[in-house]
C-alpha positions in Angstrom: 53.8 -57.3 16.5 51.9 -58.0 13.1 53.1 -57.1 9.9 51.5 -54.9 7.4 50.9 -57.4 5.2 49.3 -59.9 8.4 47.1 -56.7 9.1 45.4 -56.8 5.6 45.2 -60.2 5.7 43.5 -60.0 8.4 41.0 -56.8 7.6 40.3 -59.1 3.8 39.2 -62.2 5.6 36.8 -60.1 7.7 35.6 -58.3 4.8 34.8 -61.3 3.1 33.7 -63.6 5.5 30.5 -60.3 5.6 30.2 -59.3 2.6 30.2 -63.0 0.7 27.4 -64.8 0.1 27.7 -68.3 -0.6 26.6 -69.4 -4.0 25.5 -66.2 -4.7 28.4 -63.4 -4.8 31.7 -64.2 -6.5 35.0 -62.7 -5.0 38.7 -62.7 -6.6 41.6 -62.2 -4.5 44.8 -60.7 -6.7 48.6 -59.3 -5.5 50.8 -57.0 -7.0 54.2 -56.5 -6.5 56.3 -56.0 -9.6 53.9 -57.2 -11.4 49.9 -58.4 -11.0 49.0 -62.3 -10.1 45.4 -63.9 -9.6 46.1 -65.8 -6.5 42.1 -66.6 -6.4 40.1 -66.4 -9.9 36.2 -65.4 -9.3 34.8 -68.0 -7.3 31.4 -68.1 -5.3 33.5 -70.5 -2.4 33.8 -68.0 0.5 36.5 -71.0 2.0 38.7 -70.7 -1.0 38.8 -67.2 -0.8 39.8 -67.8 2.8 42.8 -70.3 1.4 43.9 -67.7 -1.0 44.3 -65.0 1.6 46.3 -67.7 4.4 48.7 -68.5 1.6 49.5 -64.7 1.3 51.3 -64.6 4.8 55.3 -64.2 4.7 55.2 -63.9 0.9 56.1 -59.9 0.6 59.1 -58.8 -1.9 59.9 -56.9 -4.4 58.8 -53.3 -5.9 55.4 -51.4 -6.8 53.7 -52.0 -10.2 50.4 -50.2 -8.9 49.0 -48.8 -12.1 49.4 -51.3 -14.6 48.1 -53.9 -11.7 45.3 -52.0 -11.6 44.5 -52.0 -15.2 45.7 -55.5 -15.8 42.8 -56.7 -12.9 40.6 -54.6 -14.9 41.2 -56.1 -18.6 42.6 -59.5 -17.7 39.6 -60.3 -14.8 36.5 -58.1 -14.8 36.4 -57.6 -18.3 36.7 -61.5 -19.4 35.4 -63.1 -16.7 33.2 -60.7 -14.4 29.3 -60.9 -15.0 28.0 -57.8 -16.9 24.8 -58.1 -15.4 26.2 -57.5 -11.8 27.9 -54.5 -10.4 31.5 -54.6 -9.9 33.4 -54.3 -6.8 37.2 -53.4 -6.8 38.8 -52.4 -3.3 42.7 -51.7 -4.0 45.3 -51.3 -1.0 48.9 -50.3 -0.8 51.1 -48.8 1.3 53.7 -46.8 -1.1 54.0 -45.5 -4.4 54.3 -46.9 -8.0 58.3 -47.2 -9.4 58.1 -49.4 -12.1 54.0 -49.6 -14.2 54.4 -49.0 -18.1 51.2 -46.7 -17.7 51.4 -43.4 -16.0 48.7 -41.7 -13.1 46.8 -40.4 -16.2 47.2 -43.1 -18.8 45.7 -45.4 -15.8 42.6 -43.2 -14.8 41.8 -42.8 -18.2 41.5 -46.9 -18.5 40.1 -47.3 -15.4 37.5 -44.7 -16.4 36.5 -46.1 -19.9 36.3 -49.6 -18.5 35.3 -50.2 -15.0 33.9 -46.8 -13.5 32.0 -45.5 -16.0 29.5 -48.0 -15.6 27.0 -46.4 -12.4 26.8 -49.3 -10.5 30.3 -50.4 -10.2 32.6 -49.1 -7.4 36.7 -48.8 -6.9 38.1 -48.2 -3.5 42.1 -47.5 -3.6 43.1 -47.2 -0.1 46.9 -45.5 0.5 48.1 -46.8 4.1 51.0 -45.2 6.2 53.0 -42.0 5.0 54.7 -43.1 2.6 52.1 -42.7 0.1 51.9 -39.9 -1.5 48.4 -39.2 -1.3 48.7 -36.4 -3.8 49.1 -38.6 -6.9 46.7 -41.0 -5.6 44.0 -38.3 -5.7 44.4 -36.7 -8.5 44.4 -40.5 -10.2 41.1 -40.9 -8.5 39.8 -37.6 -9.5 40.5 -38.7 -13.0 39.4 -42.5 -13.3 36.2 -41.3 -11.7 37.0 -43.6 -8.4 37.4 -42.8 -4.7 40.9 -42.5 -2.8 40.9 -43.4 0.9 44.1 -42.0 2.7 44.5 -43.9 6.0 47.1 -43.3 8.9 47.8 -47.1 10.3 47.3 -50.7 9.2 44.9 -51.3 12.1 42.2 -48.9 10.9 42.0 -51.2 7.8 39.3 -53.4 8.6 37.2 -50.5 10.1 37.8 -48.8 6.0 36.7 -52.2 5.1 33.8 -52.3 6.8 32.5 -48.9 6.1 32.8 -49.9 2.4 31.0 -52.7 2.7 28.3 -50.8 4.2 28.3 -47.7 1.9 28.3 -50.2 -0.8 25.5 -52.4 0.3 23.3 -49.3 1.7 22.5 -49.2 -2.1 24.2 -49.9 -5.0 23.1 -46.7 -6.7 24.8 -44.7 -3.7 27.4 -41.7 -4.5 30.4 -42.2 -2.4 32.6 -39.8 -4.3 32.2 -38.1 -0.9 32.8 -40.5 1.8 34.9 -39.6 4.7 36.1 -42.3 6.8 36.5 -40.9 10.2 32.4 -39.7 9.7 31.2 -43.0 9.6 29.7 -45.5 12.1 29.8 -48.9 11.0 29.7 -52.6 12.2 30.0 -55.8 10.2 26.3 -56.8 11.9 25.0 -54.2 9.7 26.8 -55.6 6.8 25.4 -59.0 7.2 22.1 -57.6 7.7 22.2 -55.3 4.3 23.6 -58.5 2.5 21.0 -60.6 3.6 18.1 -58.2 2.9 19.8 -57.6 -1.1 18.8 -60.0 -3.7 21.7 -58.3 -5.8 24.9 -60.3 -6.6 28.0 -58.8 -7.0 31.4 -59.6 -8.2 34.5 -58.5 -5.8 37.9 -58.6 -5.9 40.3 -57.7 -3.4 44.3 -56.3 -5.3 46.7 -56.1 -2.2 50.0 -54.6 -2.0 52.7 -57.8 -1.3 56.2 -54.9 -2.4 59.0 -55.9 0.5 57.6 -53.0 2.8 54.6 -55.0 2.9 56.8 -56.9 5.8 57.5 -54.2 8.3 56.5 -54.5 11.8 53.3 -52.1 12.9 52.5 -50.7 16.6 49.1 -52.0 17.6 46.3 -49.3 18.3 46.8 -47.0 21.5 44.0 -47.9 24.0 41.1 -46.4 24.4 41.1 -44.2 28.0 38.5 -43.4 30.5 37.2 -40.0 31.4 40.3 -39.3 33.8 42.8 -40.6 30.8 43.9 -43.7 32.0 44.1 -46.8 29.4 41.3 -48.9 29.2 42.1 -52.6 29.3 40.4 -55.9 29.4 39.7 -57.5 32.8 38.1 -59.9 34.5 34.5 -58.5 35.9 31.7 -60.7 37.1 28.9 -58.0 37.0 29.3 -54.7 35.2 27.4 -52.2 33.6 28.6 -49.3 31.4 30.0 -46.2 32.8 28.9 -44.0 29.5 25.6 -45.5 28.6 24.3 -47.6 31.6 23.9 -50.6 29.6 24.5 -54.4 31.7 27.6 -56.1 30.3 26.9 -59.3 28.3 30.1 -61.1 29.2 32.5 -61.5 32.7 34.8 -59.7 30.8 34.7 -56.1 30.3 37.3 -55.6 27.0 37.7 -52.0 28.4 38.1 -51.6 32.2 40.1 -49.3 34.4 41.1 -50.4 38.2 42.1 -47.0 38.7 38.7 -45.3 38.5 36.4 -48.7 39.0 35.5 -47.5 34.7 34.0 -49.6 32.2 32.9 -49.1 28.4 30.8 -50.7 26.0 33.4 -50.6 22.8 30.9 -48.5 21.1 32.3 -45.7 23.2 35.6 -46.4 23.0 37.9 -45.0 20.2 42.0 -45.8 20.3 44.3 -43.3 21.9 40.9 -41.0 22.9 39.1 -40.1 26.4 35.6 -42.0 26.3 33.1 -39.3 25.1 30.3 -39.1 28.7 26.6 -38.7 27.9 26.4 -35.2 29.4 28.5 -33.1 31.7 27.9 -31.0 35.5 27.6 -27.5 35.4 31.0 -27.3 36.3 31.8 -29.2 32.9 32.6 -32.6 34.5 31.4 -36.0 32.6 28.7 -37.8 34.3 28.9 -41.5 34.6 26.1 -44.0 35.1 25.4 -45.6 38.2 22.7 -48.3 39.3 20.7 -46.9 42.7 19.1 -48.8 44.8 18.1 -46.0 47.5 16.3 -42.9 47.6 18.4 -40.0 45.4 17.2 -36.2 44.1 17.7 -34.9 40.4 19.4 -31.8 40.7 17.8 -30.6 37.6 13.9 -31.0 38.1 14.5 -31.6 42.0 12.6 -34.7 42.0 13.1 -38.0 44.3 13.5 -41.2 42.6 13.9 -44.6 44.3 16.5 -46.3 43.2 17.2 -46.9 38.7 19.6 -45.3 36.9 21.0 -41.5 37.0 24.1 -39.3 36.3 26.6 -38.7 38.3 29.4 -36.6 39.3 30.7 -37.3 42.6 33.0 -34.5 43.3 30.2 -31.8 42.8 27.9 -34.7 44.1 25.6 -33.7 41.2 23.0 -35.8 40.3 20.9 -35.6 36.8 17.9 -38.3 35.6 17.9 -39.4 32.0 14.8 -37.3 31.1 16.7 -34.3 32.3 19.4 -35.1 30.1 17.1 -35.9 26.6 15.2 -32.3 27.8 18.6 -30.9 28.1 20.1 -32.0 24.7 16.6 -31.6 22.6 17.0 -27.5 24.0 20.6 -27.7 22.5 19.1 -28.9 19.6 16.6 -25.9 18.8 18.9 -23.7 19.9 21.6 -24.3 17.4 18.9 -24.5 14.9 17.5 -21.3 15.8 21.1 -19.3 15.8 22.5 -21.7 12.9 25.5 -22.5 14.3 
């Protein structure tokens, strides 16, 4: 099992390895335990911040100095060292509660607000993981410096926060995220790169991570995703397969999400942990439909036409059939209507 502190580890080294730009953007990795340490001063060297997160493994001890490690990154790094001509970056994480800062919740907001966040462009992420936070404080901290609070259930969602950060970020730099909920947002570190390489703004980053003793406790992994009758989905061997959801050919022959049981497979866009794949459209008797490859002759059951062969929707045990246009018709309908009722 990895520990807390291998999990963002691992989510920081993603998050920089797409959102750093060589020569261009300049990133700063810092710790805080009982007190604040610049393990990585601003450096444009995507490797060395790469170095500086490796040497962070099997390192976690002592207690939580959050708000004055906050303030001290602030004053000590942005301050003196950042460029005032780029926007700021700041992404914060912990997984408990400050016992021993000098500042309190409000004397820390109120710095945090007068020096970092009151400039427009410049953007502070504190994301509280596990429940030992008390998310509480941390919002009404946020609330005050003028910053944005992430609460987040398990380590392993990290890097999925991370990357919808980057994203929201790089969208444009001008963008409100006061508002952003997590669990709302689709995101891939393609998109990232893509954003990154289209902006011709530089930004400096830095990245404060909890290293307090609890830091070393053991986490589950995620719960796999399941297929449409609940069984796990899990990686297997499979020479030629297509999505079950979507109907798209798989690139690889492996399929990361398989079930024998049900002869199931998912692209991972589809798949979320612990969940039942979500199908395309359903039977009148509220079954999912899969996608299935024909080769023969087969009738829509919607607009009772014969196709030869392509792809369809099926549900074999009310040996329903549907075509794709039938199910765009069908959904565009359930569009208008909720528009028309407002619901």
């Amino acid at each position: 099992m990895e520990t807390k502190l291998s999990c963002a580890i691992k989510a920081s080294k993603e998050l920089v390895t797409n959102l750093h730009r060589d020569g261009l953007d300049r990133g700063c990795i810092a710790t805080f335990n009982n007190s604040m340490v610049i393990r990585q001063s601003f450096t444009e060297n995507e490797s060395s911040l790469h170095r500086s997160l490796d040497a962070l493994r099997n390192i976690a001890s002592g207690g939580t100095c959050l708000y004055d490690s906050m303030c001290d990154l602030i004053t000590g790094t942005f301050r003196r060292k950042g460029d005032i001509s780029r926007p700021w970056v700041m992404i914060v994480v912990t997984d408990g509660n400050d016992i021993s800062s000098t500042r309190s919740l409000y004397k820390c907001a109120q710095e945090i607000n007068s020096k970092f966040t009151r400039e427009s462009n410049n953007f502070l992420f504190l994301v509280g993981v596990g429940d030992d936070v008390k998310s509480d404080n941390m919002e009404t901290m946020a609330e005050n410096g003028n910053f944005t609070y992430i609460p987040v259930k398990d380590f392993y969602l990290l890097e999925f926060v991370f990357m919808t950060l980057a994203l929201k970020v790089t969208n444009s730099l001008s963008l409100s995220v006061n508002s952003l909920a997590i669990n709302n947002v689709s995101a891939t570190w393609a998109e990232v790169q893509q954003h990154r390489r289209l902006s011709n703004v530089a930004i400096d980053y830095a990245l404060l991570i909890d290293i307090s003793y609890s830091m070393n406790d053991r986490i589950r992994g995620p719960p796999p995703p399941k297929c449409f009758a609940g069984h796990d989905l899990k990686e297997a061997y499979s020479r030629d397969w297509h999505c079950d959801i979507c109907g798209k050919d798989g690139q690889t022959t492996t399929s990361k999400h398989h079930c024998s049981r049900c002869n199931f497979d998912a692209c991972p866009s589809h798949c979320e942990s612990g969940v039942e794949c979500k199908p395309l459209g359903y039977c009148p008797k509220s079954h999912p439909l899969r996608c299935v490859k024909s080769t023969g002759k087969w009738v829509c059951d919607e607009d009772r036409k014969l196709y030869r062969g392509g792809m369809r929707l099926q549900c074999k045990q009310c040996d329903y059939d549907m075509c794709v246009d039938c199910l765009e018709d069908k959904y565009v309908i359930l569009g208008l209507a909720r528009m028309i009722l407002g619901s």
